[in-house]
N, CA and C atoms as an extended XYZ file, in Angstrom:
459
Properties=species:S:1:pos:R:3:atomname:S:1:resname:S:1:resid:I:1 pbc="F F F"
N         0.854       -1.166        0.000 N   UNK     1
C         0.000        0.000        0.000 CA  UNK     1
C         0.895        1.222        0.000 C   UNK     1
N         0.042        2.307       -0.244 N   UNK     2
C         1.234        3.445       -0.232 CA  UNK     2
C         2.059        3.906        1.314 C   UNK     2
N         3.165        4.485        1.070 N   UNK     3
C         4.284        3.888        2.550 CA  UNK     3
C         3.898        4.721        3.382 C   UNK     3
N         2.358        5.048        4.049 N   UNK     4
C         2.005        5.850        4.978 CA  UNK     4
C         2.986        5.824        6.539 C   UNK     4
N         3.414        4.251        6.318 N   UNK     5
C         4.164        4.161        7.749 CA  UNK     5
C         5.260        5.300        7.681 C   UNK     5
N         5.758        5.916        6.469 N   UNK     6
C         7.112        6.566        6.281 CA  UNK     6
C         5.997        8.545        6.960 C   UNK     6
N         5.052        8.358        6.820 N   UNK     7
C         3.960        9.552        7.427 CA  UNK     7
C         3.988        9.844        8.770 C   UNK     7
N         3.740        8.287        9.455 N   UNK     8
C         3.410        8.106       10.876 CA  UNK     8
C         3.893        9.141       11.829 C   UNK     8
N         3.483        9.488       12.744 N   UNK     9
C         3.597       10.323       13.805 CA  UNK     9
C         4.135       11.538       13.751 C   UNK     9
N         3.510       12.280       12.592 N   UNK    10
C         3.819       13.424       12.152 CA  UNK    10
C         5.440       13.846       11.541 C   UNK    10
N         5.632       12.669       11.156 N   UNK    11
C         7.056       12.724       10.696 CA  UNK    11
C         6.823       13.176        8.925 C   UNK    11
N         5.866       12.990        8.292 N   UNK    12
C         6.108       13.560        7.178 CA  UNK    12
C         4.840       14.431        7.457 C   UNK    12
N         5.050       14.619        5.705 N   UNK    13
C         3.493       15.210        5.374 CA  UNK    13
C         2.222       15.064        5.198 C   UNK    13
N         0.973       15.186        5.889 N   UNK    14
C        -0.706       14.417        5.620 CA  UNK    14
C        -0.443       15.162        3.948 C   UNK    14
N         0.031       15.735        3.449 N   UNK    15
C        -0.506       16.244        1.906 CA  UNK    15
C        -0.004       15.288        1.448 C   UNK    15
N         1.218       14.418        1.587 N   UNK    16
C         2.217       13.663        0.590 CA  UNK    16
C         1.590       12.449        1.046 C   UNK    16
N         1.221       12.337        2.075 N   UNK    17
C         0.077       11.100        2.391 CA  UNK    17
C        -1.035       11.024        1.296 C   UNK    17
N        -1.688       12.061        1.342 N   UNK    18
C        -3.073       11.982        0.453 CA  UNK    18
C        -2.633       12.392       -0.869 C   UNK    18
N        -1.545       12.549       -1.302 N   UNK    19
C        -1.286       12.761       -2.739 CA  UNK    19
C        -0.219       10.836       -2.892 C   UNK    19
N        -0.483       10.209       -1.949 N   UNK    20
C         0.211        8.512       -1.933 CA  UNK    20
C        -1.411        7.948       -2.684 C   UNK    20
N        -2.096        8.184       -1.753 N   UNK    21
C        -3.477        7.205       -1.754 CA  UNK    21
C        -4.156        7.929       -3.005 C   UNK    21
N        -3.890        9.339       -3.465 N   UNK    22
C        -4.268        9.809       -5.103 CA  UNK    22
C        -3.807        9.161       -6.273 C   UNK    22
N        -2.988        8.695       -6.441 N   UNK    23
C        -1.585        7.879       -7.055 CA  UNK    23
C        -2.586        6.738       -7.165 C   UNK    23
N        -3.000        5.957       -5.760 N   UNK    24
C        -3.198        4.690       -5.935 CA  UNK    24
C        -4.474        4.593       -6.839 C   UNK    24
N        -5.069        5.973       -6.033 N   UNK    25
C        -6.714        5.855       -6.816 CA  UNK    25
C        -6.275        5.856       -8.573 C   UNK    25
N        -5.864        6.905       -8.605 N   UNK    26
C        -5.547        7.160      -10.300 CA  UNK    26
C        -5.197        5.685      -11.062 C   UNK    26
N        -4.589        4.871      -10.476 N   UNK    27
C        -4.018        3.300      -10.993 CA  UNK    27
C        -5.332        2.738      -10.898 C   UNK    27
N        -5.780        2.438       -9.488 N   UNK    28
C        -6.075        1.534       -9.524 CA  UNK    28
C        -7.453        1.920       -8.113 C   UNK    28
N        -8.189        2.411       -8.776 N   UNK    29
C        -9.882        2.881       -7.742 CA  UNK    29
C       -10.132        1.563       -7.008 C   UNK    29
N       -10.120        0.188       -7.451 N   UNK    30
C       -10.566       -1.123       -7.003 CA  UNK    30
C        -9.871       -1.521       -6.110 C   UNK    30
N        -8.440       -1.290       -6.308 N   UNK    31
C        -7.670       -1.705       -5.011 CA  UNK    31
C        -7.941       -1.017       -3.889 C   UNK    31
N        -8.290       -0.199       -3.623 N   UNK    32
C        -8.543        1.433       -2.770 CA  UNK    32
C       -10.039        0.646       -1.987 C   UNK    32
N       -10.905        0.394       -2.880 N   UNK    33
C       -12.030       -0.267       -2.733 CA  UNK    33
C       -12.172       -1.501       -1.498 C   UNK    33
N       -11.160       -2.242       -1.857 N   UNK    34
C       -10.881       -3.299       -0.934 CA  UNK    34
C       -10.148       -3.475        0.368 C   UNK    34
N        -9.657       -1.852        0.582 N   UNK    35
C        -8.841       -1.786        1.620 CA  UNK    35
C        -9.256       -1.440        3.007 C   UNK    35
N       -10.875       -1.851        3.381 N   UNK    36
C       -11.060       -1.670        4.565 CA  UNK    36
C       -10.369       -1.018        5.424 C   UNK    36
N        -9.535       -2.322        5.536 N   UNK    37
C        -8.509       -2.044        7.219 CA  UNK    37
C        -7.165       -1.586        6.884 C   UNK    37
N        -7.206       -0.372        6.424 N   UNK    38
C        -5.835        0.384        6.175 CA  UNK    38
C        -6.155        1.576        7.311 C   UNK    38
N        -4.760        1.627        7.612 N   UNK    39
C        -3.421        0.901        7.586 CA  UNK    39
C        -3.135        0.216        8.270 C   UNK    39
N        -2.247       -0.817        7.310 N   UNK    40
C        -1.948       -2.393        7.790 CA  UNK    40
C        -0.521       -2.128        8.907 C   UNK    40
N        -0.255       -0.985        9.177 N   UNK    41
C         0.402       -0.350       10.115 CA  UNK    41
C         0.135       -0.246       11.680 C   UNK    41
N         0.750       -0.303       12.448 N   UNK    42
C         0.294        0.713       13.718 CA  UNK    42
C         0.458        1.584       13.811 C   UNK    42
N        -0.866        2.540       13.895 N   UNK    43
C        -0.691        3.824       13.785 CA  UNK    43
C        -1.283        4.472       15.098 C   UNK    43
N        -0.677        5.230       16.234 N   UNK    44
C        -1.446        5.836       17.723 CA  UNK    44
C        -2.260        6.518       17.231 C   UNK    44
N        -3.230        6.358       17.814 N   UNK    45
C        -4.367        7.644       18.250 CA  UNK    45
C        -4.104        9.524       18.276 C   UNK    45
N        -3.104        9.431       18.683 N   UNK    46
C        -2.289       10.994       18.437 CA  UNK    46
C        -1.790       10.979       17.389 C   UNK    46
N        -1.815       10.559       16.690 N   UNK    47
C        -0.621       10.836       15.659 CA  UNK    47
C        -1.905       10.101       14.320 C   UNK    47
N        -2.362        9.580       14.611 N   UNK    48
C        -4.242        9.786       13.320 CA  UNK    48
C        -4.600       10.952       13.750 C   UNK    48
N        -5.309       11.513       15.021 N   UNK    49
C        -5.518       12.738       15.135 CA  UNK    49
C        -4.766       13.875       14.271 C   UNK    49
N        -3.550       13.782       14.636 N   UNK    50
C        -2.543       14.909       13.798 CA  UNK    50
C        -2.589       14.965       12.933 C   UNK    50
N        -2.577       13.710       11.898 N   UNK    51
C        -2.902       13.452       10.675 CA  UNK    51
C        -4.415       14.370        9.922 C   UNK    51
N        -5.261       13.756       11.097 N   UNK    52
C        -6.865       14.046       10.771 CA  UNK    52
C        -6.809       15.981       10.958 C   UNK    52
N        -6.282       16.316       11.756 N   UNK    53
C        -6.463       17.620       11.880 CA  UNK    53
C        -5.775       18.662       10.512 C   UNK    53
N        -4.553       17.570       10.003 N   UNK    54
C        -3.949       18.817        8.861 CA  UNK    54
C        -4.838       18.282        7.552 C   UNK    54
N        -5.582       16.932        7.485 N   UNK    55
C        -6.402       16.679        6.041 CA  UNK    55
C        -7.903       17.861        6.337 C   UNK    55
N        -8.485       18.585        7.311 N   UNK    56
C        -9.796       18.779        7.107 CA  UNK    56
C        -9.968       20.401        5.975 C   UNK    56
N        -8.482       20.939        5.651 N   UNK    57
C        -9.050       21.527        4.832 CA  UNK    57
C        -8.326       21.260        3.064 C   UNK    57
N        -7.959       19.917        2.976 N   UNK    58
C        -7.899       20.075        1.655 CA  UNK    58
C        -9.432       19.648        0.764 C   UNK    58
N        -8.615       19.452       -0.458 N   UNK    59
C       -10.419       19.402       -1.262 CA  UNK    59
C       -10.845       18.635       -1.056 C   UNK    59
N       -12.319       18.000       -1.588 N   UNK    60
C       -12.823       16.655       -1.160 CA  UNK    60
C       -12.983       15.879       -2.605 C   UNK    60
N       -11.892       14.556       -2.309 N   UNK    61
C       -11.849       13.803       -2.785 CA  UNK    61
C       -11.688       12.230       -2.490 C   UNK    61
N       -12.083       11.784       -3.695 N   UNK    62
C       -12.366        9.813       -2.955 CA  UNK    62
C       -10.540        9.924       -2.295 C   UNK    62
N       -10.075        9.913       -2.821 N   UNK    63
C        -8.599       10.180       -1.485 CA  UNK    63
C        -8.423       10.229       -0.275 C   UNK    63
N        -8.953       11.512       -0.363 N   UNK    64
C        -9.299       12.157        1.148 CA  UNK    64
C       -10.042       11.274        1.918 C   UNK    64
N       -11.539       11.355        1.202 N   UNK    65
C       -12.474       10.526        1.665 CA  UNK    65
C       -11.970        8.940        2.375 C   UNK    65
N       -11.160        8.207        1.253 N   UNK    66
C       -10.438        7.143        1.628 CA  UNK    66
C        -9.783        7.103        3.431 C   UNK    66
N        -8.835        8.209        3.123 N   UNK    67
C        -7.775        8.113        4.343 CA  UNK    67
C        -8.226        8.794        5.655 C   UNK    67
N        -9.293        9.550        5.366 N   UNK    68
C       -10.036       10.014        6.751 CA  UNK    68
C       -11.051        9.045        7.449 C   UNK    68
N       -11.677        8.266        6.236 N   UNK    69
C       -12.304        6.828        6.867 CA  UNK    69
C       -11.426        6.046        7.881 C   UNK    69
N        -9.962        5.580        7.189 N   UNK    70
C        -9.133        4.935        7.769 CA  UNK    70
C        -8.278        5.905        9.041 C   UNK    70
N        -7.835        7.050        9.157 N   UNK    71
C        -7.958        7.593       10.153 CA  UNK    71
C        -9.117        8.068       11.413 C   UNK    71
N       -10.079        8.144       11.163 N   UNK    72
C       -10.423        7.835       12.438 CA  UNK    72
C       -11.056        6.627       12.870 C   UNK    72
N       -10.575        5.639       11.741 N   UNK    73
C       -10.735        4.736       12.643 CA  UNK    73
C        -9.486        4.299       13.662 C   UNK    73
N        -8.234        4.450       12.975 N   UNK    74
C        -6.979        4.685       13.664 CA  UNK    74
C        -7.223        5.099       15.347 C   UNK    74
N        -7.852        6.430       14.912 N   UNK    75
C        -7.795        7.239       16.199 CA  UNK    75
C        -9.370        7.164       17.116 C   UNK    75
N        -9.808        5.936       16.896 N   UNK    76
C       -10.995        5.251       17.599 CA  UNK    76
C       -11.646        5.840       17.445 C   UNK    76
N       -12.052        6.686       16.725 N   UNK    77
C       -14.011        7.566       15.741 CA  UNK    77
C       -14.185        6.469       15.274 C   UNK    77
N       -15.179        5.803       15.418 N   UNK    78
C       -15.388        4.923       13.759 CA  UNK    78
C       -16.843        5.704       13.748 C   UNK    78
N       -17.414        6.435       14.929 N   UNK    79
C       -18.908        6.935       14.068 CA  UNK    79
C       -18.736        7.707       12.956 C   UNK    79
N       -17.822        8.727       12.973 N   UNK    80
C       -17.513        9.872       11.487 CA  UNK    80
C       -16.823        8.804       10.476 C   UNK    80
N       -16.376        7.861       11.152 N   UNK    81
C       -15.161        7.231        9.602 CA  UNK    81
C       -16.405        6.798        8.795 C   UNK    81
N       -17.702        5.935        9.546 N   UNK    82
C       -18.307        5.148        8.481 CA  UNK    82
C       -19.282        6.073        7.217 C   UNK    82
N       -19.451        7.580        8.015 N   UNK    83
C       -19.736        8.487        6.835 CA  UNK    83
C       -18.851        8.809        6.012 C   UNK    83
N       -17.896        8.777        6.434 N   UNK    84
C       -16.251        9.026        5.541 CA  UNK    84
C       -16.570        7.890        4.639 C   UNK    84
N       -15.932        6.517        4.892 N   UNK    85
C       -16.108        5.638        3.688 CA  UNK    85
C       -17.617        5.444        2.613 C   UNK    85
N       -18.382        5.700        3.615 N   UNK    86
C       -19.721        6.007        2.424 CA  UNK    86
C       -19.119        6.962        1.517 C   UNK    86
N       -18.800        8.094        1.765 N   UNK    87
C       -18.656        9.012        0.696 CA  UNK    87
C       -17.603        8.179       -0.290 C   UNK    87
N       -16.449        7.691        0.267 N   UNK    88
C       -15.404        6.797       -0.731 CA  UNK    88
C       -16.324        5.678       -1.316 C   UNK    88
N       -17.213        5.543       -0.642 N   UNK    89
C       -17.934        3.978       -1.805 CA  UNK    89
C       -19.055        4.903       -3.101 C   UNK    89
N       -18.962        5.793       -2.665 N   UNK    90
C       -20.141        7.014       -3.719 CA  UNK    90
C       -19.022        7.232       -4.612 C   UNK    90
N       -17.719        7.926       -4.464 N   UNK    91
C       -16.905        8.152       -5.216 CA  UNK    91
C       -16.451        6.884       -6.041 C   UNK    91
N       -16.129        5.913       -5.369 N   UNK    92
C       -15.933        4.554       -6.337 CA  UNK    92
C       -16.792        4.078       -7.014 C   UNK    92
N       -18.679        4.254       -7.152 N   UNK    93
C       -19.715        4.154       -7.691 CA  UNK    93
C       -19.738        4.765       -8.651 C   UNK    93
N       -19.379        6.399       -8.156 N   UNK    94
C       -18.961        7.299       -9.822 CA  UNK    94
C       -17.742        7.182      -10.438 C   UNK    94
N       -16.754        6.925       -9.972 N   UNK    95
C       -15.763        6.300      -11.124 CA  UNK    95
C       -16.367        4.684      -12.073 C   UNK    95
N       -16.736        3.822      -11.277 N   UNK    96
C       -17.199        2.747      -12.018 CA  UNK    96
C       -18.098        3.453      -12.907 C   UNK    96
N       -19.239        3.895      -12.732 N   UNK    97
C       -20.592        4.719      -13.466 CA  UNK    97
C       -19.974        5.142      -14.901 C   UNK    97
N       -18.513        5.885      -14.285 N   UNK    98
C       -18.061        6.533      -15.519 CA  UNK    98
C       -17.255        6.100      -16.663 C   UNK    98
N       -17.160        4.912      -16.116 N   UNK    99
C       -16.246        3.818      -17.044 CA  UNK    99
C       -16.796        2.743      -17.405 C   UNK    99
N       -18.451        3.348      -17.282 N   UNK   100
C       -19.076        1.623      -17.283 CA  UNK   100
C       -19.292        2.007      -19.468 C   UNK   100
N       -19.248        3.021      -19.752 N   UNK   101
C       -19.283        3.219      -21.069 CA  UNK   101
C       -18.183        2.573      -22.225 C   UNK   101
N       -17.222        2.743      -21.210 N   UNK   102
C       -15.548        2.066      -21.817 CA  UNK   102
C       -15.536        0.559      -21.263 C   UNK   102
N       -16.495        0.015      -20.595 N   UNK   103
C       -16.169       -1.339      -20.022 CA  UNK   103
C       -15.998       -2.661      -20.990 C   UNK   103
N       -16.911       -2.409      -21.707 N   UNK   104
C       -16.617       -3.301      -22.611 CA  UNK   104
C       -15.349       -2.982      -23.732 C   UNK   104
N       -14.756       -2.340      -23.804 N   UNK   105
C       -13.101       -2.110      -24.256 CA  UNK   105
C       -12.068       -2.577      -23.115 C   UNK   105
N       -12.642       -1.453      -22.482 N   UNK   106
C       -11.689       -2.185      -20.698 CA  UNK   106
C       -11.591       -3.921      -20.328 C   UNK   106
N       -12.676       -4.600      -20.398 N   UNK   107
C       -12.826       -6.034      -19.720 CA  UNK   107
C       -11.962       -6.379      -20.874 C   UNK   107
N       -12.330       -6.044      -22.476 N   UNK   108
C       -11.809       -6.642      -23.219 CA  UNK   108
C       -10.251       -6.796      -23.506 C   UNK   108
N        -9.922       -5.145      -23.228 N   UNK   109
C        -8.365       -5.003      -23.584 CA  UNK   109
C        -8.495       -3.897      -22.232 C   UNK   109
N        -7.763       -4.037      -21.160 N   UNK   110
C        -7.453       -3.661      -19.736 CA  UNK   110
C        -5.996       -2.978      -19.749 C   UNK   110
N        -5.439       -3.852      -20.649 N   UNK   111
C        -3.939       -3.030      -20.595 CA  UNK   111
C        -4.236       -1.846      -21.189 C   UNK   111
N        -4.770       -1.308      -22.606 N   UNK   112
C        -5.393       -0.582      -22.952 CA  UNK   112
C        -6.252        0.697      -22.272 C   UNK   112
N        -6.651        0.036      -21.472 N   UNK   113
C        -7.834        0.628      -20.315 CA  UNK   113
C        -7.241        1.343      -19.488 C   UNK   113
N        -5.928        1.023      -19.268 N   UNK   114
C        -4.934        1.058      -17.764 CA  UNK   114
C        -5.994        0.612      -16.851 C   UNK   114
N        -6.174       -0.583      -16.631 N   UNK   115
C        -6.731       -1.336      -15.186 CA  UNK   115
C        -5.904       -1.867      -15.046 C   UNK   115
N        -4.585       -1.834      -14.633 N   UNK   116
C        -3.023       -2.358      -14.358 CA  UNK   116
C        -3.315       -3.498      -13.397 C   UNK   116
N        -4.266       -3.340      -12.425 N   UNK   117
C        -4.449       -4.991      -11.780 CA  UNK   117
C        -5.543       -6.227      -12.850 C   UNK   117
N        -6.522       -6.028      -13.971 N   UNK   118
C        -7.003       -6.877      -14.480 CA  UNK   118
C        -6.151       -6.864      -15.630 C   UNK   118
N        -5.115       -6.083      -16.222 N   UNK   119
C        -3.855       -6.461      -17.013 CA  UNK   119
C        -3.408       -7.178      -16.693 C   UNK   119
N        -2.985       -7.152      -15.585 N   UNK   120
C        -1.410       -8.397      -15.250 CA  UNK   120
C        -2.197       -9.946      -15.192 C   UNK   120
N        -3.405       -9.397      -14.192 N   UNK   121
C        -4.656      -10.719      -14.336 CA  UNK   121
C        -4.459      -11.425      -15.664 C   UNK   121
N        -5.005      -10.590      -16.594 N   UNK   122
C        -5.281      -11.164      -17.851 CA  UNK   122
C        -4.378      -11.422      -18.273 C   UNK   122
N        -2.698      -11.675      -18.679 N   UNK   123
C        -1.740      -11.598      -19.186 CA  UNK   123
C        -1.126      -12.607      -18.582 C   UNK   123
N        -1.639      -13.076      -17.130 N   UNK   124
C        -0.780      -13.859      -16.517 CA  UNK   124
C        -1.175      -15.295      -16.392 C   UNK   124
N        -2.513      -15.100      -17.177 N   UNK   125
C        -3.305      -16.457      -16.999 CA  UNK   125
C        -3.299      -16.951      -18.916 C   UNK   125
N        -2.907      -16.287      -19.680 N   UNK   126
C        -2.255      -16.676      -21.234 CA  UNK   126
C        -1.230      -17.759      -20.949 C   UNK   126
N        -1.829      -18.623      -22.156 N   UNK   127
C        -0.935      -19.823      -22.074 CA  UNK   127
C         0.467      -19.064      -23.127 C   UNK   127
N         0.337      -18.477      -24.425 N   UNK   128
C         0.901      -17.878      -24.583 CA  UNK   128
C         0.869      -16.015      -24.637 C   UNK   128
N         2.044      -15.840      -24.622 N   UNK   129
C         2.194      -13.987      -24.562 CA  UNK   129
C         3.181      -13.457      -25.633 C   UNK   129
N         2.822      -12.758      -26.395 N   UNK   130
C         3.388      -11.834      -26.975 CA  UNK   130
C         4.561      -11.215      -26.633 C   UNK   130
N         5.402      -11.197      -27.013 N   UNK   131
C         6.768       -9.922      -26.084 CA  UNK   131
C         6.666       -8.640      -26.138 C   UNK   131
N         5.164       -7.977      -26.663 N   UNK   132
C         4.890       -6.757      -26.527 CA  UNK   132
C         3.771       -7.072      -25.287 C   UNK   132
N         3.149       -7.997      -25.288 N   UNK   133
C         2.608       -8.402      -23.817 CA  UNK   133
C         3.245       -8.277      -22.850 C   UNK   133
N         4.557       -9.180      -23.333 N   UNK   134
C         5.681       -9.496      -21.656 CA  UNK   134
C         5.910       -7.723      -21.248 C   UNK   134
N         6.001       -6.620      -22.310 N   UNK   135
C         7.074       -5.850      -22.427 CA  UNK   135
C         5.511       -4.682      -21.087 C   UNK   135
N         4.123       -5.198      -21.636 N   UNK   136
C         3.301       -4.285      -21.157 CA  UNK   136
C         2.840       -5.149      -19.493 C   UNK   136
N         3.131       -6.500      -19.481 N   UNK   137
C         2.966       -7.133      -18.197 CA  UNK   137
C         4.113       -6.475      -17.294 C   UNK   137
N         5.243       -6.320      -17.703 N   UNK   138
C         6.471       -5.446      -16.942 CA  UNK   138
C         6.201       -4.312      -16.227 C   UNK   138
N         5.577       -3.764      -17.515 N   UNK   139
C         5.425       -1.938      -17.104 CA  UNK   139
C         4.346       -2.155      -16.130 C   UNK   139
N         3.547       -3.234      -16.257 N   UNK   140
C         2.212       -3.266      -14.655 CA  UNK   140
C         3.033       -3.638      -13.467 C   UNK   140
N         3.826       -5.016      -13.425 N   UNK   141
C         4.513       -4.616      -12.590 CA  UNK   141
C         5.584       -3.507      -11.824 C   UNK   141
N         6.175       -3.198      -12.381 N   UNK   142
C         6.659       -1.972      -12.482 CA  UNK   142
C         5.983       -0.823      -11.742 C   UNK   142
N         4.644       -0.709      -12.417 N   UNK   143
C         4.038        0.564      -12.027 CA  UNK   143
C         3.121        0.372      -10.499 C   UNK   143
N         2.571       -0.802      -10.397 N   UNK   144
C         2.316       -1.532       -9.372 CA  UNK   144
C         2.987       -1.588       -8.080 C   UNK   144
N         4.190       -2.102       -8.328 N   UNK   145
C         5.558       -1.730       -7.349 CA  UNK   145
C         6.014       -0.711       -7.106 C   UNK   145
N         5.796        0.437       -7.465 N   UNK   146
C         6.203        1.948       -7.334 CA  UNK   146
C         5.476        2.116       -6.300 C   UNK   146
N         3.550        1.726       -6.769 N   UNK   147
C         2.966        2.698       -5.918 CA  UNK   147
C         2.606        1.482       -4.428 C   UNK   147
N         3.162        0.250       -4.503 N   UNK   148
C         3.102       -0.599       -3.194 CA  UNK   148
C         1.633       -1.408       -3.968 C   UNK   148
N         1.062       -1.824       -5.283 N   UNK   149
C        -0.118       -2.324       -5.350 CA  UNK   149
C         0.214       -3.925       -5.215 C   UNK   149
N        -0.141       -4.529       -4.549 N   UNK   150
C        -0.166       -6.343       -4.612 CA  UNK   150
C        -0.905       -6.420       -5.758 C   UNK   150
N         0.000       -7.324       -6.994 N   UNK   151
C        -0.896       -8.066       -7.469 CA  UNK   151
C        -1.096       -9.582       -7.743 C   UNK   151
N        -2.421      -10.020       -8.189 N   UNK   152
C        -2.771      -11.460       -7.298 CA  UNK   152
C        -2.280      -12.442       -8.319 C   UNK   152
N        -1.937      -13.620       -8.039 N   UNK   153
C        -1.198      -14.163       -9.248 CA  UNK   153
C        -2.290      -15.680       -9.229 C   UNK   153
């Protein structure tokens, strides 16, 4: 996931935090989707607070939305987080919504699509591959590993 632990206890920046989990969204909205229980970190209660106090005035985005869910739950709110992740499951509803027009290009050709996790999917389950395949299965890994995305083999 993105290296929030390198964030923790006010040692970096909540902006470079929420411009980590922007990154991920931009790749990959579905992985973001599935991440309940982030962060897979220990993170104190003071130091989500700190966090939570420098995110409340940037813009509002499934990002934001994302990492303020998962911060207070950090910092033991879970009554505000579960309106927080509603808003991230509305935002992931309208990204799907908005790609449900391209889906049938996307399901079909994903590398294409940039869905970099149903690329590598699809590419990795070919009995044979192309070496412009191998060359675009790389660049998913690759790009995957930059931003910390697991993908499932």
């Amino acid at each position: 996931m993105a290296r929030f632990g390198e964030y923790a206890g006010g040692q970096g920046s909540s902006t470079a935090a929420l411009e980590s989990i922007g990154k991920v969204w931009e790749i990959s909205p579905e992985f973001l989707a599935v991440q309940r229980q982030f962060p897979a970190i220990e993170l104190s209660q003071e130091s989500a607070k700190v966090f939570l106090s420098r995110l409340q005035d940037e813009p509002e985005t499934a990002a934001k939305h994302f990492l303020l869910a998962a911060l207070l739950v950090a910092a033991n709110d879970t009554v505000p987080a579960n309106p927080q992740w509603k808003l991230f499951q509305a935002d992931f509803a309208a990204w799907q919504k908005a790609n449900a027009a391209a889906t049938g290009a996307a399901d079909q050709y994903p590398c294409k699509a940039h869905h970099y996790s149903r690329c590598a999917e699809s590419l990795q389950v070919r009995k044979q591959v192309t070496e412009s395949e191998r060359l675009v299965l790389g660049k998913t890994h690759f790009i995957c590993s930059n931003t910390n995305l697991r993908l499932t083999r």
